[in-house]
Z-matrix of the N, CA and C atoms (Angstrom, degrees):
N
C 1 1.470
C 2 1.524 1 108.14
N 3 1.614 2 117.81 1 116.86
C 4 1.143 3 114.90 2 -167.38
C 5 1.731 4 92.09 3 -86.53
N 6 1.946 5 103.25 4 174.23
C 7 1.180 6 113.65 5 169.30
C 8 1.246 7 115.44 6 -125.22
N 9 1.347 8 112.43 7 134.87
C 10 1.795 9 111.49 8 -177.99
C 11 1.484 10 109.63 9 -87.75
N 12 1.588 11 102.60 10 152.27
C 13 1.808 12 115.02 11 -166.84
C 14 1.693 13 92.75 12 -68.52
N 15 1.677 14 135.50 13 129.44
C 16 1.258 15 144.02 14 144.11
C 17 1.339 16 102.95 15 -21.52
N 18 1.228 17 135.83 16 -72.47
C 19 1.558 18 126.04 17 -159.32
C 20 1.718 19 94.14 18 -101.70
N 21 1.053 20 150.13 19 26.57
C 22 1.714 21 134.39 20 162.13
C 23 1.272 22 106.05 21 -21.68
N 24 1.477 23 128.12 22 156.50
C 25 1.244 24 137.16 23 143.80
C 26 1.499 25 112.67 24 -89.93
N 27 1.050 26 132.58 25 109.93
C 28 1.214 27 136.39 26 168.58
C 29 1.411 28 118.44 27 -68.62
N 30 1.695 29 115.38 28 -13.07
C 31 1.389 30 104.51 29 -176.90
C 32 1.700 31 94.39 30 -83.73
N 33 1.140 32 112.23 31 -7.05
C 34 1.491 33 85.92 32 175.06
C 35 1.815 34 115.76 33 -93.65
N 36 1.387 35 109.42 34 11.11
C 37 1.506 36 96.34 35 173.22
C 38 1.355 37 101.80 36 -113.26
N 39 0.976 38 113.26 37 -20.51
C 40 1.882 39 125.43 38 179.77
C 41 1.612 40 94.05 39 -39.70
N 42 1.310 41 118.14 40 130.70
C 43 1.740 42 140.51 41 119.14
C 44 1.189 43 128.20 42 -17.98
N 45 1.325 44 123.89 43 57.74
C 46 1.410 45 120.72 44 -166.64
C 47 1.328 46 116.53 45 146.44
N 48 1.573 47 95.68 46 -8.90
C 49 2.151 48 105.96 47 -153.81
C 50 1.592 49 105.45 48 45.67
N 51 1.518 50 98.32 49 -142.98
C 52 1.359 51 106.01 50 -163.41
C 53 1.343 52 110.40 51 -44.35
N 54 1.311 53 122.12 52 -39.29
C 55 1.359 54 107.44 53 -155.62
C 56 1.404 55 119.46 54 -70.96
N 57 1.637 56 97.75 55 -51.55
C 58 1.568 57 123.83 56 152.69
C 59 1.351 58 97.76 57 -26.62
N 60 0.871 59 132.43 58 -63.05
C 61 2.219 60 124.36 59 -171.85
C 62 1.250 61 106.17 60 -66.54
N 63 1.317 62 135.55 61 -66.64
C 64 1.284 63 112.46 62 163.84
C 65 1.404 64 138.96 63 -52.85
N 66 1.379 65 127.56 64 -17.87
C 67 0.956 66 140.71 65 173.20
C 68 1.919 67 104.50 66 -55.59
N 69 1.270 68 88.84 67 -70.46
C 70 1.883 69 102.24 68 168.55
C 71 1.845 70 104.70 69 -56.83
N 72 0.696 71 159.69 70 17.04
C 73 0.804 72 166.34 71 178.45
C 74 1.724 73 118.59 72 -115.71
N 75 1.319 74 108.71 73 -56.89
C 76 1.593 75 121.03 74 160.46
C 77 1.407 76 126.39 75 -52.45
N 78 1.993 77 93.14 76 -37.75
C 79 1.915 78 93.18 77 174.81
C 80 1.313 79 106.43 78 -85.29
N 81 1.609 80 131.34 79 -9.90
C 82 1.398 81 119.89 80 -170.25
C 83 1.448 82 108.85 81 -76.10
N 84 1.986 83 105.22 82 -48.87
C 85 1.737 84 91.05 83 158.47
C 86 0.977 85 153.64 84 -81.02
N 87 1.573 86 128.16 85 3.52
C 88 0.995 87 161.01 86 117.38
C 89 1.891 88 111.15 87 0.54
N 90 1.395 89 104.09 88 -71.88
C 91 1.464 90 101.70 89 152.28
C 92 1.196 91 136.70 90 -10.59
N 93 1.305 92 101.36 91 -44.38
C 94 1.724 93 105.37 92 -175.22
C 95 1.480 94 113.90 93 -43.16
N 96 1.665 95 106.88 94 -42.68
C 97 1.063 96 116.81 95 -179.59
C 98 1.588 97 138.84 96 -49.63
N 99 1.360 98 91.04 97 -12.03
C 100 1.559 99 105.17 98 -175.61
C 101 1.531 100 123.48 99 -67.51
N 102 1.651 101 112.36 100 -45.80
C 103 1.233 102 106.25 101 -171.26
C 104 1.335 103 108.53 102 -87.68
N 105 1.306 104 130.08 103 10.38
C 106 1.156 105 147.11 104 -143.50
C 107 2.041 106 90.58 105 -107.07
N 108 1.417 107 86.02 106 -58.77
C 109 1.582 108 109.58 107 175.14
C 110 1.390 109 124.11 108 -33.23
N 111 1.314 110 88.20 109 -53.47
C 112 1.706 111 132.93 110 -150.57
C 113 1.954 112 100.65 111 -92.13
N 114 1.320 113 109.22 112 -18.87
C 115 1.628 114 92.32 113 -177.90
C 116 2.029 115 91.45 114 -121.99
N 117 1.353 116 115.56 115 -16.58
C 118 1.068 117 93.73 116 -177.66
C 119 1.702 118 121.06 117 -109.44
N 120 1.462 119 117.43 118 -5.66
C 121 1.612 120 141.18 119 157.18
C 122 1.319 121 125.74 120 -102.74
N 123 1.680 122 107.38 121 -16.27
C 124 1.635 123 110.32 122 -170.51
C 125 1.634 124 124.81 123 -34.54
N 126 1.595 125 95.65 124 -30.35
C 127 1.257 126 99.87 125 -154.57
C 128 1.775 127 104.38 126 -81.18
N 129 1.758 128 106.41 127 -32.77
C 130 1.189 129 109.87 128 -162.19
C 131 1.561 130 104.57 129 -81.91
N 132 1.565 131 102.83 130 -30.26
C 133 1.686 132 94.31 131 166.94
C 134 1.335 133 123.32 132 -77.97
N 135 1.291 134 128.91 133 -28.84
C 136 1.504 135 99.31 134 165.76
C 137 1.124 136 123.54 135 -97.00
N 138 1.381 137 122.58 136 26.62
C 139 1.754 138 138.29 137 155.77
C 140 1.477 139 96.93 138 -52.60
N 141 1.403 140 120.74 139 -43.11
C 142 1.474 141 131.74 140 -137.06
C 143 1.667 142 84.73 141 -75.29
N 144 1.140 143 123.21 142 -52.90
C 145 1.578 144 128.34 143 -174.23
C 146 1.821 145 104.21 144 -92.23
N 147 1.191 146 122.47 145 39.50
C 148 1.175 147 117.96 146 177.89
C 149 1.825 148 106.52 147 23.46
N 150 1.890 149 110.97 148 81.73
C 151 0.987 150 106.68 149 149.46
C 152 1.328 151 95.85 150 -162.90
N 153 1.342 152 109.45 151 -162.62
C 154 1.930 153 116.80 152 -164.07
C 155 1.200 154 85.11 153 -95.86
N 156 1.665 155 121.40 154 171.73
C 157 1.563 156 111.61 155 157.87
C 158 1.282 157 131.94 156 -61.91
N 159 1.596 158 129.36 157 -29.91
C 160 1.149 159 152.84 158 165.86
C 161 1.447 160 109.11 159 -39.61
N 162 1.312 161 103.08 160 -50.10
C 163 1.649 162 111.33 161 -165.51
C 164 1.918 163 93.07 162 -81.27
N 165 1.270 164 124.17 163 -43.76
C 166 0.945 165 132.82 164 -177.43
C 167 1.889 166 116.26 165 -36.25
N 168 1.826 167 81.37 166 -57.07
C 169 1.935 168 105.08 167 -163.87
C 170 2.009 169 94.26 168 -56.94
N 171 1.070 170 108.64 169 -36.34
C 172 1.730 171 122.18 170 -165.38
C 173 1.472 172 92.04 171 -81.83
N 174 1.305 173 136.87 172 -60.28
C 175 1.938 174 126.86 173 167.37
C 176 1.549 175 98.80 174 -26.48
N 177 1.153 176 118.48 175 -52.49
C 178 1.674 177 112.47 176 -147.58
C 179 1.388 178 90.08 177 -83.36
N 180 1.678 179 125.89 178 -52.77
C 181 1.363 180 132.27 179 150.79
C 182 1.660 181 102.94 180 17.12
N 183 1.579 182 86.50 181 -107.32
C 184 1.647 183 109.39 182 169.48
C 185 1.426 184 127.50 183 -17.81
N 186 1.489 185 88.02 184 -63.88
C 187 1.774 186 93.87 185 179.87
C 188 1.199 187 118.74 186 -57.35
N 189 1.444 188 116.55 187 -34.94
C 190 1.808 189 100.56 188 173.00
C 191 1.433 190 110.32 189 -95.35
N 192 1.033 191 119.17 190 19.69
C 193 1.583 192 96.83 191 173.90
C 194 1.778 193 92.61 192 -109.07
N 195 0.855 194 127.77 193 -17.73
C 196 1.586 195 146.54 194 156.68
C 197 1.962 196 97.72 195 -40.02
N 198 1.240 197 78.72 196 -102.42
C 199 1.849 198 98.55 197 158.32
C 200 1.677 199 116.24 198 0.27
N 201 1.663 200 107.76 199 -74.04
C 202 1.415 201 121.88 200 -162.26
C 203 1.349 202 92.90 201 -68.12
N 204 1.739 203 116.78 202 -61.67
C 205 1.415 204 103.42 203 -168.24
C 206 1.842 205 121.34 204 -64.79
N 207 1.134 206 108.20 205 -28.25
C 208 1.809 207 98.75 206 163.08
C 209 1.541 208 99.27 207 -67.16
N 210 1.339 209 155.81 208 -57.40
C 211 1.031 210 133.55 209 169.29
C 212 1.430 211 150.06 210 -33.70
N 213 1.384 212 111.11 211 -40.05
C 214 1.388 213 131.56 212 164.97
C 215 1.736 214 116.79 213 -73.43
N 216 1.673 215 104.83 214 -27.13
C 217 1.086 216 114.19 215 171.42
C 218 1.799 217 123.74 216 -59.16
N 219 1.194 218 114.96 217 -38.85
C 220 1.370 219 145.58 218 173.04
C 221 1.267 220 111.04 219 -84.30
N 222 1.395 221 119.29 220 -39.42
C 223 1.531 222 107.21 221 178.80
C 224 1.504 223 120.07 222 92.57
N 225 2.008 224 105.25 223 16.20
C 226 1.361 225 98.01 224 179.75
C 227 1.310 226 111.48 225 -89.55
N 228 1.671 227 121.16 226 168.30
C 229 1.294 228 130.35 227 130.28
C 230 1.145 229 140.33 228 -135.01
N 231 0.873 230 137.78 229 -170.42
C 232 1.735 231 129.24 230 -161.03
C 233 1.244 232 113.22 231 -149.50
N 234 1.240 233 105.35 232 167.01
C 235 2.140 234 112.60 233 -159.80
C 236 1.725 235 100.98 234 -43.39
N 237 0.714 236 108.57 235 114.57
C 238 1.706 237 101.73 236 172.25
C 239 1.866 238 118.01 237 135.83
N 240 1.439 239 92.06 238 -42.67
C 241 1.356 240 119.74 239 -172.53
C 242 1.555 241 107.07 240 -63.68
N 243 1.341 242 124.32 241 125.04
C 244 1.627 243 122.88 242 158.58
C 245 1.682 244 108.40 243 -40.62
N 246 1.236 245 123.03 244 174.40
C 247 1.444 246 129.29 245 -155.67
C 248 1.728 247 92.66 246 -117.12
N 249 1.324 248 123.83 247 -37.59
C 250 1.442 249 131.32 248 155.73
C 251 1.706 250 127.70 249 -45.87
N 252 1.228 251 101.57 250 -31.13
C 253 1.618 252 112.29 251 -172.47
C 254 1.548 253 115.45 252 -65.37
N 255 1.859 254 99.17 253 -8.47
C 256 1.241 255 100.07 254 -144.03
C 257 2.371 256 99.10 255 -74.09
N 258 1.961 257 78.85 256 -10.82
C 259 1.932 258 74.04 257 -163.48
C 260 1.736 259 80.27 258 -112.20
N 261 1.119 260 124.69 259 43.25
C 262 1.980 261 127.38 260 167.56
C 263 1.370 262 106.91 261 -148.43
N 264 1.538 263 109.69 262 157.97
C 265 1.542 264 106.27 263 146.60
C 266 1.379 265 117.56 264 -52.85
N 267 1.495 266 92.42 265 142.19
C 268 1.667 267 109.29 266 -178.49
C 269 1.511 268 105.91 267 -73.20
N 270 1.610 269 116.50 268 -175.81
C 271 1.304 270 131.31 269 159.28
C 272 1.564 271 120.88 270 -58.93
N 273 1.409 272 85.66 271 -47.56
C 274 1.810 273 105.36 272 -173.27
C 275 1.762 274 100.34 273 -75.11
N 276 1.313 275 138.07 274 -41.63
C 277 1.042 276 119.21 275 159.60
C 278 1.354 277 154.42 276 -65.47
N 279 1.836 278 93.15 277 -17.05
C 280 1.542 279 120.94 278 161.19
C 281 1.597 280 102.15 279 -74.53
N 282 1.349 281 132.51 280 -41.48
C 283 1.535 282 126.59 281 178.72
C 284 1.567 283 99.06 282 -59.18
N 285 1.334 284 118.76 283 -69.41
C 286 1.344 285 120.04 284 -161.90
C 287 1.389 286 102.88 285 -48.93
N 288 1.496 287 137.47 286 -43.08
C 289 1.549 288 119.52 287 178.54
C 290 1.284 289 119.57 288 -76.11
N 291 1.601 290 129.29 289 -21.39
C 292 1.078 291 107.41 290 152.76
C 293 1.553 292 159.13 291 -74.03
N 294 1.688 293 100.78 292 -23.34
C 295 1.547 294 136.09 293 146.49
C 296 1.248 295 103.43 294 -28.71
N 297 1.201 296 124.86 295 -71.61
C 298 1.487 297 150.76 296 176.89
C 299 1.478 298 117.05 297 -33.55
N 300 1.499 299 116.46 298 -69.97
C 301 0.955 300 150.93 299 -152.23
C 302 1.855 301 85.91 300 -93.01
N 303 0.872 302 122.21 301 -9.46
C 304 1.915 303 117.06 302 171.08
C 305 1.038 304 110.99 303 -121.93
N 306 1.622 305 133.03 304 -13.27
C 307 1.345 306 125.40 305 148.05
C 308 1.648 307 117.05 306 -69.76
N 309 0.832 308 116.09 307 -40.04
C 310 1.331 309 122.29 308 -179.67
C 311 2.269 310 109.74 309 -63.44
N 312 1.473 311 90.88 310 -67.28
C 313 1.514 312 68.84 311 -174.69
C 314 1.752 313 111.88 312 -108.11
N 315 0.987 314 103.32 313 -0.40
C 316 1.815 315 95.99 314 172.92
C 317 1.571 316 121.45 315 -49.95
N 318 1.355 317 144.66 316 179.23
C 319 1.316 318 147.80 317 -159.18
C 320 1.362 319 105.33 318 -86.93
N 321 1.500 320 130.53 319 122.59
C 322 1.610 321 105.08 320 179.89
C 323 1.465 322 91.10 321 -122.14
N 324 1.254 323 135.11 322 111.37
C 325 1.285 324 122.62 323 156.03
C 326 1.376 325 128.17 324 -112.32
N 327 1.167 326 127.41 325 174.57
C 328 1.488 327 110.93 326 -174.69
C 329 1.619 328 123.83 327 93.10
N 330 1.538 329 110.69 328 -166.68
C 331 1.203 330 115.08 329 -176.26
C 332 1.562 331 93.75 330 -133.11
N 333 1.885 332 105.55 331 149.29
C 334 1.616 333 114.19 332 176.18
C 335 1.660 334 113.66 333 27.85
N 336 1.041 335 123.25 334 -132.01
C 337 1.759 336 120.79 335 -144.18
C 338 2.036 337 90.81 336 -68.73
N 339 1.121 338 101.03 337 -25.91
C 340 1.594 339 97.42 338 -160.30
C 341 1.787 340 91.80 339 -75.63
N 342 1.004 341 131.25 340 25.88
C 343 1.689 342 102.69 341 -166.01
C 344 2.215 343 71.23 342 -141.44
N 345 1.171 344 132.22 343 6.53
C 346 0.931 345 137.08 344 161.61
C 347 1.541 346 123.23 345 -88.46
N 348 1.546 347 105.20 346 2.01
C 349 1.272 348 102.48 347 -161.40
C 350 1.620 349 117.05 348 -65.78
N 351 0.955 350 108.83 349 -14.10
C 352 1.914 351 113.94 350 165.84
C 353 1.370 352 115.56 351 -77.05
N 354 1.564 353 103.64 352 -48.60
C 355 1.533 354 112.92 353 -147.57
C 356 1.826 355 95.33 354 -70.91
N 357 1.446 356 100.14 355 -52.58
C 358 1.509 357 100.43 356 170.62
C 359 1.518 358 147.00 357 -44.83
N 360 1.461 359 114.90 358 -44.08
C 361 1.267 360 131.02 359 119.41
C 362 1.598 361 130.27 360 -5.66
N 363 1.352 362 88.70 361 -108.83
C 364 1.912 363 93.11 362 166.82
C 365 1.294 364 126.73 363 -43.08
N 366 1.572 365 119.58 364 -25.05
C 367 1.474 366 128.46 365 -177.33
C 368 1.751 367 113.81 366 -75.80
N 369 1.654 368 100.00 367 -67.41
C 370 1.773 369 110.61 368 155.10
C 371 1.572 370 117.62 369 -34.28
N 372 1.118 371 111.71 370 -66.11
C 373 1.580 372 122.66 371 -176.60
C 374 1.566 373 109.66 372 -18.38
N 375 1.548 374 87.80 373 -68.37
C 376 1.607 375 100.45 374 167.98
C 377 1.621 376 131.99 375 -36.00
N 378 1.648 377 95.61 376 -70.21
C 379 1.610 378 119.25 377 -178.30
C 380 1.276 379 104.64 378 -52.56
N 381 1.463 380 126.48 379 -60.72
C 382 1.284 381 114.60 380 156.53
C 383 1.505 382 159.99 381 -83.91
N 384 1.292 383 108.28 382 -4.93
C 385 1.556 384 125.34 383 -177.91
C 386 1.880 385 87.06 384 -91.87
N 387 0.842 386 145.49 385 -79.79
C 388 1.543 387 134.87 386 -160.99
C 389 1.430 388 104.69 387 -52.47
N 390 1.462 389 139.93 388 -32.56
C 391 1.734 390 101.27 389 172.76
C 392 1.485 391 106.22 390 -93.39
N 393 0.986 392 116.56 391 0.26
C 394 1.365 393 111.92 392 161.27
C 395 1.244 394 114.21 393 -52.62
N 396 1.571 395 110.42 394 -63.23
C 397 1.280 396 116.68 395 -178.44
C 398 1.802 397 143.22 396 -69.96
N 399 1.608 398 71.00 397 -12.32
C 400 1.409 399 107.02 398 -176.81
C 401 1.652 400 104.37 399 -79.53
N 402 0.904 401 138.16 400 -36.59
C 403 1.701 402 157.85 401 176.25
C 404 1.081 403 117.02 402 -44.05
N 405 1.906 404 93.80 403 -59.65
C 406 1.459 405 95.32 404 -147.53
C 407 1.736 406 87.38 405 -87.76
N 408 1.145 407 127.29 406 -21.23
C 409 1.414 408 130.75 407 -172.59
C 410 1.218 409 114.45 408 -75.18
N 411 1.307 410 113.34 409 -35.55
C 412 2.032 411 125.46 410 150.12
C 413 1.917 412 113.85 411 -53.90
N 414 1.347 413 119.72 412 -37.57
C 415 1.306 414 100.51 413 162.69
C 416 1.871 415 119.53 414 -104.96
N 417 1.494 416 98.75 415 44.97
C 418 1.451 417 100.67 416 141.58
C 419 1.611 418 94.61 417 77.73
N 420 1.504 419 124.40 418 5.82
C 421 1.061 420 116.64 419 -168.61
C 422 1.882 421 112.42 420 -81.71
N 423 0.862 422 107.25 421 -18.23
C 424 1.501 423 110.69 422 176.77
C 425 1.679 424 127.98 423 119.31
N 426 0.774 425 132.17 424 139.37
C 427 2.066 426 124.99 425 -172.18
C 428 1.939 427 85.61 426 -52.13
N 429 1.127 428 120.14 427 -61.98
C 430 1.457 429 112.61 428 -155.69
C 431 1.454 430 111.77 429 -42.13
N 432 1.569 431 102.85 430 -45.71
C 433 1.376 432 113.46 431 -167.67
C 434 1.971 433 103.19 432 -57.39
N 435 1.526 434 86.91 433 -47.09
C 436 1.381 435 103.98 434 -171.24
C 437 1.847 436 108.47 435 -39.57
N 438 1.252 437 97.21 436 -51.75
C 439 1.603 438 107.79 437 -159.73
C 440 1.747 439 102.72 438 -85.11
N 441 1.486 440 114.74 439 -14.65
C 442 1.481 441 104.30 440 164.82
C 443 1.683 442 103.96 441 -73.90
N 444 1.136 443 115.20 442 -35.50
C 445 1.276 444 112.69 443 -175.44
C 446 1.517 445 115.61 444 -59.67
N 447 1.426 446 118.04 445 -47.53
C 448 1.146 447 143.33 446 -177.16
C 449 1.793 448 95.60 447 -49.84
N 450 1.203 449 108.30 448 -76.46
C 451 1.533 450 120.62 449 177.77
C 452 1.454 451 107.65 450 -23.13
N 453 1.410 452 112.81 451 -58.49
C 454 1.373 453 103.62 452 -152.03
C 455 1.546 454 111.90 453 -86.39
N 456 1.506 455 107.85 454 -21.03
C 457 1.526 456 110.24 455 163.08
C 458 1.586 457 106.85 456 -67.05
N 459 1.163 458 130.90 457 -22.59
C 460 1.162 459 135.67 458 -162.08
C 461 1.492 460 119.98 459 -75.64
N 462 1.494 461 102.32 460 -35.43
C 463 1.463 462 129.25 461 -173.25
C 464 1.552 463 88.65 462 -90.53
N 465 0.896 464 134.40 463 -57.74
C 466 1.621 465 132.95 464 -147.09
C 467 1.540 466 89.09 465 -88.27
N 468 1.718 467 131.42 466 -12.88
C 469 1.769 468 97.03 467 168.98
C 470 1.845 469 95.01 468 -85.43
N 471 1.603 470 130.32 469 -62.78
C 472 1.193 471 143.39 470 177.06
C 473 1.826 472 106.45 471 -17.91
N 474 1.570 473 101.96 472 -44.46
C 475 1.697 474 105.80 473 -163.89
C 476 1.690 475 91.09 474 -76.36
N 477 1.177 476 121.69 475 -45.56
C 478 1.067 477 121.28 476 -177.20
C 479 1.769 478 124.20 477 -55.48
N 480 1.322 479 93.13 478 -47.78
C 481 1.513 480 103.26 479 179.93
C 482 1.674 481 105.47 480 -68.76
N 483 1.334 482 123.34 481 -8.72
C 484 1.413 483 133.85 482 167.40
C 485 1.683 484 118.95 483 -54.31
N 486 1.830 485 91.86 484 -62.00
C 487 1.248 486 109.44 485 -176.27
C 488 1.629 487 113.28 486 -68.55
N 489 1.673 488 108.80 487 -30.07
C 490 1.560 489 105.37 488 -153.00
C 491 1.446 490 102.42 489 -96.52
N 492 1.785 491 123.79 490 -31.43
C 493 1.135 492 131.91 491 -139.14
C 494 2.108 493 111.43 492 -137.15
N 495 1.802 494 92.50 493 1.99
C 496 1.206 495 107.37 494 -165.49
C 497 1.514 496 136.13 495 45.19
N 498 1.354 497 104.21 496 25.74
C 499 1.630 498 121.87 497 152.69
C 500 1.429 499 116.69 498 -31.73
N 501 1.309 500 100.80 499 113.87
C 502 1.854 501 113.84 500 -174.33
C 503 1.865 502 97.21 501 -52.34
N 504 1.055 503 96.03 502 122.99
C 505 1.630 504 107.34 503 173.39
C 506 1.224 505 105.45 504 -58.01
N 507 0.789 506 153.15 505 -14.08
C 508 2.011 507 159.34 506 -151.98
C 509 1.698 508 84.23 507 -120.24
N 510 0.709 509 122.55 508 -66.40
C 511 1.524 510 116.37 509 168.93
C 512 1.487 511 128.71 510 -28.11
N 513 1.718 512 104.17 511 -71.39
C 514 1.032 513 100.28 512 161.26
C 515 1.510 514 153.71 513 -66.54
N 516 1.495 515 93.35 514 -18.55
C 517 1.825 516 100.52 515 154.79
C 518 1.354 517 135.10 516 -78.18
N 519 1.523 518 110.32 517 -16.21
C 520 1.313 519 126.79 518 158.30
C 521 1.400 520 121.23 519 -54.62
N 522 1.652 521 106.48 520 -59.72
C 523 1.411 522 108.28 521 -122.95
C 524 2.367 523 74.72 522 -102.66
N 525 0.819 524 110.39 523 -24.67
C 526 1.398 525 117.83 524 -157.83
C 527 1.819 526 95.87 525 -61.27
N 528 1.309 527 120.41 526 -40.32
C 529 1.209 528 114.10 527 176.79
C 530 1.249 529 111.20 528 -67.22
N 531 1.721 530 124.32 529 -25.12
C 532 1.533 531 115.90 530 -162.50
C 533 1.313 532 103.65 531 -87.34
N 534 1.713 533 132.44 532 -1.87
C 535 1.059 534 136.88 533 126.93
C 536 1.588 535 134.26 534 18.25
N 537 1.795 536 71.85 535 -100.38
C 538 1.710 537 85.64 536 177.70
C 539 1.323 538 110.99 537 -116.27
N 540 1.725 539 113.85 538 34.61
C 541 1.426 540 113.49 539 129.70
C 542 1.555 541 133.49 540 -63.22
N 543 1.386 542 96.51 541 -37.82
C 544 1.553 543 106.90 542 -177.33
C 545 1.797 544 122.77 543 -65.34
N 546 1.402 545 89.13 544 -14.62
C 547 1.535 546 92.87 545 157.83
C 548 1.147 547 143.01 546 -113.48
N 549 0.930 548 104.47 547 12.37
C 550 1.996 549 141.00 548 158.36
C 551 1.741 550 122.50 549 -40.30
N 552 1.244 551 100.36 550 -43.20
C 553 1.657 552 124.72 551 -174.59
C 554 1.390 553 118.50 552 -73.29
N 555 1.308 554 140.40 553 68.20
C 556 1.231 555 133.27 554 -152.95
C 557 2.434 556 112.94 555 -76.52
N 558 1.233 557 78.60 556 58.70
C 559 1.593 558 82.77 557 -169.94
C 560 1.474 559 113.70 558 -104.39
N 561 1.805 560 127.02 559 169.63
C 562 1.331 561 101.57 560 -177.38
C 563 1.414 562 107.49 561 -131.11
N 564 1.543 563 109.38 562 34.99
C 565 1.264 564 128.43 563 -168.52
C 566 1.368 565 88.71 564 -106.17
N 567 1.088 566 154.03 565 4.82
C 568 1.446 567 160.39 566 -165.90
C 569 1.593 568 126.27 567 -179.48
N 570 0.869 569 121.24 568 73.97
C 571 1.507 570 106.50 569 176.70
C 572 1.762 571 135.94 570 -62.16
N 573 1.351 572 99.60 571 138.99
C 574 1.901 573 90.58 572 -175.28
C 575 1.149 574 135.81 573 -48.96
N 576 1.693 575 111.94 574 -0.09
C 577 1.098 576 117.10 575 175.62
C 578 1.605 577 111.40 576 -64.47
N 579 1.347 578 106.44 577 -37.97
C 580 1.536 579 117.88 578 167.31
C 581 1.698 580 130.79 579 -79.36
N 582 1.159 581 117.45 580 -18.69
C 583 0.867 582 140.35 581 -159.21
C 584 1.740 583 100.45 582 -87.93
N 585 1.218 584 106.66 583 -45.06
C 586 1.675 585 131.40 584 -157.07
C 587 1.607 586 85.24 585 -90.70
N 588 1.046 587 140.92 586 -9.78
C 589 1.527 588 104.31 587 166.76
C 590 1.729 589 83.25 588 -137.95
N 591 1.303 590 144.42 589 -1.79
C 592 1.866 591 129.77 590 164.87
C 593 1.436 592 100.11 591 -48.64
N 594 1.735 593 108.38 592 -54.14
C 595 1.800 594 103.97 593 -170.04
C 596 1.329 595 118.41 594 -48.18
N 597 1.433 596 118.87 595 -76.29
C 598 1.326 597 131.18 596 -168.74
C 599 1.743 598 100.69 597 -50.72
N 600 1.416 599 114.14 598 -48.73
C 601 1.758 600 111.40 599 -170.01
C 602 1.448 601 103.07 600 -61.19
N 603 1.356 602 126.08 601 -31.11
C 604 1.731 603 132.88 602 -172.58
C 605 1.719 604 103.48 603 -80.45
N 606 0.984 605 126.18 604 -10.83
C 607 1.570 606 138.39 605 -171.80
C 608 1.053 607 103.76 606 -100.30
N 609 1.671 608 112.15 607 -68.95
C 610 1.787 609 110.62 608 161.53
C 611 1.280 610 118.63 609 -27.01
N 612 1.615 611 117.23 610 -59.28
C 613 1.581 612 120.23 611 -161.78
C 614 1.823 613 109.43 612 -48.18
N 615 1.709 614 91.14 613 -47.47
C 616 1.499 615 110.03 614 -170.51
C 617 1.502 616 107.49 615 -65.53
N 618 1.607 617 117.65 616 -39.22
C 619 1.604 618 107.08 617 -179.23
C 620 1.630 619 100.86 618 -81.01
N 621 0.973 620 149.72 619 35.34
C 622 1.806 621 136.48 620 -160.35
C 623 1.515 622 84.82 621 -66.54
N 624 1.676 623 114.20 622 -82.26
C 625 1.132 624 148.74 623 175.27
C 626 1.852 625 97.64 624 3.94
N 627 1.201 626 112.92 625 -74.36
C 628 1.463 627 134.26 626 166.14
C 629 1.404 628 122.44 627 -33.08
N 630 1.350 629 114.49 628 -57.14
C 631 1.103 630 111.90 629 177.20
C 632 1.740 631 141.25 630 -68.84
């Protein structure tokens, strides 16, 4: 099990160089948009393919893990992509199964944004706590720095989703650190794209009862 360098520059393995890094960078927050999608259209887009949204989130599921492995098979990557990814799962395919994998079984109760109150959370967390963290650890600033940084984006999406979406407060003081724990692990058997919302969603599962 290899270990990845704390401060790497990724613009130098990026597909594109710089631009390629920001580029990946734009679609990671970009994301946000998903659960957003997903609790207040879900229904009408996967009407479109005669299915529920549920059944929908697991099609797309499929399709990229379909996707990654003909990809990895070949050895491509594309503007954005590290130059290493080309013989692993990517970032973007480790995001997409976890995205996935928290729409599908996280808590949905409620109606529109309020029945998102996990998925949104855990989903943002991601989109935004990793280039946050990702930044400051590219200018050499250090994991510590990294993970205060991490924290405080971390708290301010969770605190938010408190106020806007009625996110169990016990939740959000919990689950907001396991955040930007999940990107803590410098390994390449998993990337934090997965990592950064498995923790907090596997913690959730375990507190349901609680909440």
């Amino acid at each position: 099990m290899s270990e990845i360098p704390v401060d790497i520059d990724h613009v130098k393995h990026s597909v594109g160089g710089a631009g390629g890094h920001w580029f990946r960078r734009g679609t990671h927050i970009s994301m946000c948009i998903i659960p957003f999608a997903f609790h207040l259209w879900g229904e009408e887009i996967a009407g479109i393919v005669n299915l529920t949204p549920r059944e929908f989130v697991i099609s797309v599921l499929v399709f990229f893990v379909v996707l990654e492995a003909i990809r990895v098979k070949f050895g491509i990557v594309i503007v954005g992509q590290r130059e290493y990814e080309a013989q692993q799962i990517s970032a973007l395919g480790w995001g997409a199964f976890a995205v996935c994998l928290a729409l599908i079984i996280a808590p949905q109760e409620g109606d529109g944004l309020e029945a998102g109150k996990f998925t949104i959370p855990l989903i943002c967390g991601l989109t935004f706590v990793d280039p946050i963290m990702g930044e400051v650890k590219r200018a050499k600033k250090g994991m510590q720095a990294a993970i205060i940084a991490g924290l405080a984006v971390s708290y301010t999406v969770w605190m938010a989703s408190v106020v806007l979406f009625s996110t169990p407060f016990l939740a959000a003081v919990i689950l907001s650190p396991l955040t930007v724990a999940g990107e803590v692990p410098r390994v390449s058997w998993i990337d934090d794209n997965a990592t950064m919302i498995l923790f907090p969603l596997i913690a959730l599962l375990l507190m349901q009862p609680i909440l």
